[in-house]
Structures are given as C-alpha cells and as structure tokens.
N, C-alpha and C positions, 0 to 999 in steps of 0.2 A: 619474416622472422630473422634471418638471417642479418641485411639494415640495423636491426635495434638490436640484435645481442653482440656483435660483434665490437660497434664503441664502448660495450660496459662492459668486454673482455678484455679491453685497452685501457679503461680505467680499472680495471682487476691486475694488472702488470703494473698500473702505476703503482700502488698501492702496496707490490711484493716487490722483493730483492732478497739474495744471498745474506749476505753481511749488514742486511739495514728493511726498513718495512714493517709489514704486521704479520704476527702468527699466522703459521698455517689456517687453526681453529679459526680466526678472527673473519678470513678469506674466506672460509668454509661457511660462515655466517653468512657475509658479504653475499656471495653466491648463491645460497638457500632462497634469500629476501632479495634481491637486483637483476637476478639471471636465471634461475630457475625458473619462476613463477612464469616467463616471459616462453620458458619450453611448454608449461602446462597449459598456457591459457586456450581454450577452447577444445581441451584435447577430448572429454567426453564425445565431441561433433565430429571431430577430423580422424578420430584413433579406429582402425589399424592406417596408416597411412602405405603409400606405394612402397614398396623397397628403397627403389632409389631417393625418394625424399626424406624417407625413413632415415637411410646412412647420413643425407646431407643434417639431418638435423642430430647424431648422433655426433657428429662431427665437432661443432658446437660446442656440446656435452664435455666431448672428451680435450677440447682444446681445452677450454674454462678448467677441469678437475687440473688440466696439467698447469697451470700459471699457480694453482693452490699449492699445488707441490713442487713445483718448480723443478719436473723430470719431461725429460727430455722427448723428442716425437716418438722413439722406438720403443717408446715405456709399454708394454700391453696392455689394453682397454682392461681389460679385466682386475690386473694391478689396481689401476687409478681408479674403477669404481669399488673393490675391497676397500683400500687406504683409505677414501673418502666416505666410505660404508655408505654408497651410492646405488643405486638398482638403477637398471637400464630404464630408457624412457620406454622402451616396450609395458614393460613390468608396472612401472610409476602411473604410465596411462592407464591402466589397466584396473590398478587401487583405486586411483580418482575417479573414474567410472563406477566404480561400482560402493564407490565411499557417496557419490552423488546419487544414486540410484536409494542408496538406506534411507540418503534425506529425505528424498523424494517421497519415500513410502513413509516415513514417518509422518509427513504433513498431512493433514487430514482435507487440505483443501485447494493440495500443491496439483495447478492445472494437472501439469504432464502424468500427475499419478492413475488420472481416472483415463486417462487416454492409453497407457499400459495398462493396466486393468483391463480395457475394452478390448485390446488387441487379444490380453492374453487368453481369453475366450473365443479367438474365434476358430473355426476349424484347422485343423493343421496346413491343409494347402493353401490357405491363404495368408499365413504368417513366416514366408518365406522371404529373404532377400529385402527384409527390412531395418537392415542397419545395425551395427556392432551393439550400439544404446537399447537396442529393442531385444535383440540378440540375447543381451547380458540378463538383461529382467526377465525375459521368458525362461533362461536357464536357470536359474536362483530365484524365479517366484518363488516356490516355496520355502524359500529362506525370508526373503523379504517381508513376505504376510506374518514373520511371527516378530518385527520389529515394534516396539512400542512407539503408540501414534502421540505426538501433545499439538498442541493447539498455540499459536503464537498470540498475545496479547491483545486485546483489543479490539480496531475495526481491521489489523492486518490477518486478522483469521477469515475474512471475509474475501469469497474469490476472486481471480484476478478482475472478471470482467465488473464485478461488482464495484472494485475500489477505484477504476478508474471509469467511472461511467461518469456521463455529461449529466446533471439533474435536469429534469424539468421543470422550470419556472418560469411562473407567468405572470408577468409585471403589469400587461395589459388588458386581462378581464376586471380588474379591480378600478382600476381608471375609468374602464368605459360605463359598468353598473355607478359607479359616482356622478355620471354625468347625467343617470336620469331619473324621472320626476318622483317615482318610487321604489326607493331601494330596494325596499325591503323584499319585496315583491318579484325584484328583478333579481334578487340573490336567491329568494327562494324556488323562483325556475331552473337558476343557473345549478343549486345543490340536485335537484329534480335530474336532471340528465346525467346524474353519477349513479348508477344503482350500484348497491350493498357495496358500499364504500366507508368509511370509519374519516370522520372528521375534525380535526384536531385544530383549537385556536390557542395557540400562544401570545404571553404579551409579559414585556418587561420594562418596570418602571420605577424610577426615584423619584428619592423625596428629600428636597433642596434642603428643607425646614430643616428635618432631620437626618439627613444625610445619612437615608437606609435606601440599600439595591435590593431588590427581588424579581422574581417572575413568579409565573402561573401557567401552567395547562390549566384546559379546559375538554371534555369528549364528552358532546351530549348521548351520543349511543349507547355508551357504559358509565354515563353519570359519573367520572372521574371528574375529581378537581385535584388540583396539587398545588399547594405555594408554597414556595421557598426561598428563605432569605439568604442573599452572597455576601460576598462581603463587601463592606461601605464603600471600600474606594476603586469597587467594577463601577465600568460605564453603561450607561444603558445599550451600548452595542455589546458588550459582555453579556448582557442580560438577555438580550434579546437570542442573542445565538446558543447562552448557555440551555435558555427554555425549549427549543428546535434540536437543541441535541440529545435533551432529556426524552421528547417527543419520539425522536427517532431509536433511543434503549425499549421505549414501552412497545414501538413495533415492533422491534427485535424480538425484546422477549414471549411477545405473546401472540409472534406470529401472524402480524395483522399483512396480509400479500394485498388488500389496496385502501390508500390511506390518503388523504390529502391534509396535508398543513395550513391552516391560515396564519397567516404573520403579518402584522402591519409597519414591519423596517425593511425598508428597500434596500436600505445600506448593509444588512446581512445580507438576503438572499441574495447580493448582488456578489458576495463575495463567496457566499456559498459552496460545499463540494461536499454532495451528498455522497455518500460513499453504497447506500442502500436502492436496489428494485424497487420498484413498482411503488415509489414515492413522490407525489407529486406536488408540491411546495407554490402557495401560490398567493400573491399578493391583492389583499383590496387596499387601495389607497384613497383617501380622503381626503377632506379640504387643511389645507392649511392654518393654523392659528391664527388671528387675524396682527397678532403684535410681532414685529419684526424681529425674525431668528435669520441667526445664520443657518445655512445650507445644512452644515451638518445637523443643527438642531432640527432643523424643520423636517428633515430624514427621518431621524430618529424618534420624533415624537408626533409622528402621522394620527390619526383617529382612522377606526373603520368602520362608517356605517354600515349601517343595512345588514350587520352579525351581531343579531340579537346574547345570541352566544357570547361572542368575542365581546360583548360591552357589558354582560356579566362578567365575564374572563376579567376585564381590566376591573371590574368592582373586587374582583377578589383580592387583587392585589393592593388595591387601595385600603381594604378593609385588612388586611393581615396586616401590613406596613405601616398605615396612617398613626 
C-alpha cells in the first residue's frame, strides 16, 4: 500500500503550492478519486487491521489531507480530518463494510448472502472468531433482512456458479450416428438412454431469393412450435444462436431442470457459453452439400438426419419464410 500511494502523494504536491496550483477543493477531489480509493480497497477482508499497521496506514491518510492544505507536520490529525470533513479510516472501513454487507443482502443471488444466512443459523458456539465480515452481519441481521431485495437484469441474475459454468457439448455423437447405415434408428436408441428429458431442435435459415432470416423451435413433448422472423440483414449464425437462446428462456421460464438442444451449426455451439444447469446442447452433423461452399457456409448450412423432428423443424421455417 504504501509503494502505490506515496508517488500519488508526490504527484498530489506537484499539483499544490502557496502562491500558484489548484484549489484546496480541487486536491480534495484529486485525493477522493487517486488516493483514497487505494486506502479502501479490500478493506471489508483486512479491516480491523493490527494497531501498528493500522497507524502506518493512517500515516498516509494524514500526510495526503496535509499537502491538501498545505499545514505543516504539527498540524493535529484531527484538525486535518475536520477541515477536510474526512473520518478516520477506522470509521470509513467500518461504512464500507457494512455499505457492502446491504448490497449483499439486497442481491437475491449474491453467493456470499446465502453463506451468511447459513452461518447466521447456526448455534451460537459455533459462530465464534469468524471474522470482522461475519461479525458485522450477524450483529445487524436484523437490520439487514428488512433491506429491499431487486434482481439484476437478465442471465446476470443467475448464480455465480451458473454464469460461469463450462456447457456441455457434444460435437461427436452427431458425426458418429451419421456414419451409420440407419439413422434413424441409431438416433432413436441414442434419445432411448435419456429418460424424462425434454428435447429441443432448433434450426435457422435464409432465403437468398428473398432475403428473409428466421428460426424455429420445435419440442415434440409439449408440441411447441415457434417461428420467428429477424431481421433481413442477420446471418444465419445470428439465427441459429438467436433460436438456442430463445430455447434456453423457455427452460428458464418453465422450469424444465433436463433438457437437451439439438442444433445443427457447429459454428454456434462452438462458440457457445451457456450460462444455464443441466443443459445439455448437442450437435448432429450431416453430410455436406454436394456443390462447393466455403467452410463457413458448409458450417452453417449442415442437414441433420435421422431427426425426424428437426426435419420438420427445418419445414417450419421453410414454410413461414418461403
């Protein structure tokens, strides 16, 4: 700490002088936004700190307020944080802990809240000598529980371990049912070894002629179909990913915990990052078109036998679009 505040209390002198430089206020800005923030950072984890490391980083504090006012070493700490209507870093640690603890409790899906929750149930002798952080929420749970909860936007309402999980995707069951003598057959063992599962085929396609985008779901379980036109100038990778994310709101909303996707673009799933459980996205790949496409084309405009589904699926969109 000490390394990194002290050259920006050197550029905080550059910047002041008696007869020439920038306002007091100006510095008092400077130092809010350049040098403070660098006292707070991590202080929820570190606060209360030892005594002695305590003073050395008070030390800091009070050099920085005095270059703002340009008084002298004998000035008393208490002067220079009135003047500068400054609170000690005890004090300031102390807000920001428990300004972080409100957040905390606001977020309806912030990890650290259900793990204080958890703690704060449990008997008393074992909620002992667990940390200023833990400390502070057990004292003020009941202040905390009457904070109003909101929900942030989107998939970032979604818990941590959810938003950053790896998908499961499987590029290579779809290749290897293509290589044999009947598909359809060899798909319909392969759906056999999934019980009560919910199976989703997506597929998105244009039309050169008329130069319209859409997709389509398809779920033979609950007889859903959906198509929907984008606009003209998405690519079929738009399409294809816009159809797989529409796939993944319908799990959301209604709750489906196991679900497989069939998609027949590689070049989505490969880029893929499902943010959702127990999702499991999986590719059948086909023969190629027999007329020479470039690599991307040939990606994006795969066939998938042997899903009788998915070849309806692709009639839908033919049939809404055409």
């Amino acid at each position: 700490m000490r390394n990194r505040i002290i050259p920006r209390i050197n550029i905080l002198k550059a910047m002041s002088g008696i007869k020439w430089g920038a306002h007091p206020s100006t510095l008092l800005t400077v130092y809010k936004g350049y040098i403070r923030p660098v006292l707070d950072w991590g202080c929820q984890v570190f606060h209360p700190l030892e005594p002695t490391l305590y003073i050395k980083a008070s030390r800091l504090q009070f050099a920085a307020l005095r270059v703002i006012l340009g008084m002298m070493c004998s000035t008393p700490t208490n002067i220079l944080l009135d003047i500068n209507s400054e609170q000690p870093l005890a004090a300031r640690w102390q807000y920001l802990t428990e300004k972080f603890l409100c957040k905390v409790s606001a977020r309806t899906t912030h990890p650290l809240k259900h793990t204080l929750t958890r703690i704060s149930k449990l008997p008393g002798h074992e909620r002992s000598n667990l940390g200023f952080l833990v400390n502070s929420f057990l004292i003020n749970y009941h202040l905390f529980e009457q904070v109003d909860n909101f929900k942030l936007p989107g998939y970032l309402e979604f818990p941590y371990d959810c938003r950053h999980l790896v998908p499961m995707i499987d590029t290579g069951t779809g290749l290897r049912i293509s290589e044999e003598a009947n598909i359809n057959e060899h798909f319909d063992q392969f759906l056999k070894s999934y019980n009560n599962i919910t199976t989703f085929y997506t597929d998105g396609s244009r039309l050169d002629t008329e130069n319209r985008v859409g997709y389509a779901i398809f779920c033979p379980e609950t007889d859903l179909e959906i198509k929907i036109r984008i606009n003209n100038f998405c690519s079929i990778f738009e399409a294809e990913a816009s159809a797989i994310l529409h796939t993944l709101d319908i799990i959301i909303n209604h709750n489906i915990n196991n679900a497989i996707i069939f998609s027949d673009s590689l070049s989505v799933l490969s880029n893929l990052e499902n943010p959702v459980l127990s999702v499991v996205a999986i590719f059948l790949r086909g023969d190629f078109q027999k007329d020479p496409l470039s690599p991307r084309r040939r990606t994006e405009e795969y066939d998938s036998p042997g899903m009788d589904c998915g070849s309806d699926h692709n009639a839908l969109v033919t049939e809404k679009y055409a």
